[in-house]
C-alpha positions as CSV (number, residue, x, y, z in Angstrom):
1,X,207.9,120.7,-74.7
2,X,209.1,121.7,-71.3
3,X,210.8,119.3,-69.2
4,X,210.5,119.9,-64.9
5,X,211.3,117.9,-62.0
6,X,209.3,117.9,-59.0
7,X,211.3,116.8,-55.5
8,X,208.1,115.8,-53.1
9,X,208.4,115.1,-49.6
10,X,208.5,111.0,-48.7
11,X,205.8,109.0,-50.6
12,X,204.3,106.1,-48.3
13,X,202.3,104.2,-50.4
14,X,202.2,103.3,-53.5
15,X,198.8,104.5,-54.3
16,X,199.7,108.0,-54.3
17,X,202.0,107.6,-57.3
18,X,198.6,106.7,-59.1
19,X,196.9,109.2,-58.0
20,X,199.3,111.7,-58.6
21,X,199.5,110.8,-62.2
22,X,195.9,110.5,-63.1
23,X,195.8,114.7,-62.0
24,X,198.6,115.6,-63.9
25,X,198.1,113.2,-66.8
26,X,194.3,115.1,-67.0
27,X,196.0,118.4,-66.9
28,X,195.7,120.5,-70.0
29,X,199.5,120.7,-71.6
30,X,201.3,118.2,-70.3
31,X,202.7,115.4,-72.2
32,X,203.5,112.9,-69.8
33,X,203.9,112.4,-66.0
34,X,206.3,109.7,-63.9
35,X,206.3,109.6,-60.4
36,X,209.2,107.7,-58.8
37,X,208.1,106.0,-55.7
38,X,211.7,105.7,-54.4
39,X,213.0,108.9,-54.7
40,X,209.6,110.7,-54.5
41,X,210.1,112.7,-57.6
42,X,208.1,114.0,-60.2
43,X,208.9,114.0,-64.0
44,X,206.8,116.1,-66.2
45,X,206.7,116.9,-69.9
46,X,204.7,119.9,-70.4
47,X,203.5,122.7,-73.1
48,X,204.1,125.8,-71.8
49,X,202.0,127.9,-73.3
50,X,199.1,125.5,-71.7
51,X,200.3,125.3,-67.9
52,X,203.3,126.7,-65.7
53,X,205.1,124.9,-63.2
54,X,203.4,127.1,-60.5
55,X,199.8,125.6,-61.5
56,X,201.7,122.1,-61.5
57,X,203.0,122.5,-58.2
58,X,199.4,123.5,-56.9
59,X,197.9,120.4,-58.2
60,X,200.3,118.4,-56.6
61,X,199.8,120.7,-53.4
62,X,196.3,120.1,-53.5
63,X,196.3,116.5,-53.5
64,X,198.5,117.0,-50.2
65,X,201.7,116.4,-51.1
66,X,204.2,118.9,-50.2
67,X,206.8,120.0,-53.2
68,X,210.4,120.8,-51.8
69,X,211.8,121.6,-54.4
70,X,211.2,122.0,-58.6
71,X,213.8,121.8,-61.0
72,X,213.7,122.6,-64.7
């Protein structure tokens, strides 16, 4: 298991941290998923051999979030 942090741009509601992790949570390969509503960050435990961070970050992208920054 892979470990990567996602920096997102400012959450405003705490709905989006739910909706965030049901998509990654239903995500082939990964683990687990924690979205810190303060610091807007994602935490992901993933297989690798089942996603890459580059189809993580579009999920989150799709939903409308903007990723600043990931972090491994």
């Amino acid at each position: 298991m892979k470990k990567l942090v996602m920096q997102l741009e400012q959450l405003t509601c705490p709905t989006c941290v739910k909706k965030i992790e049901t998509v990654l949570e239903k995500t082939e390969g990964v683990e687990t998923s924690t979205v810190l509503f303060n610091s807007s960050k994602v935490k992901i435990s993933y297989n690798e051999e089942e996603v890459t961070p580059k189809e993580l970050n579009r999920k989150i992208m799709n939903l409308g979030y903007d990723v600043l920054s990931m972090k491994e």
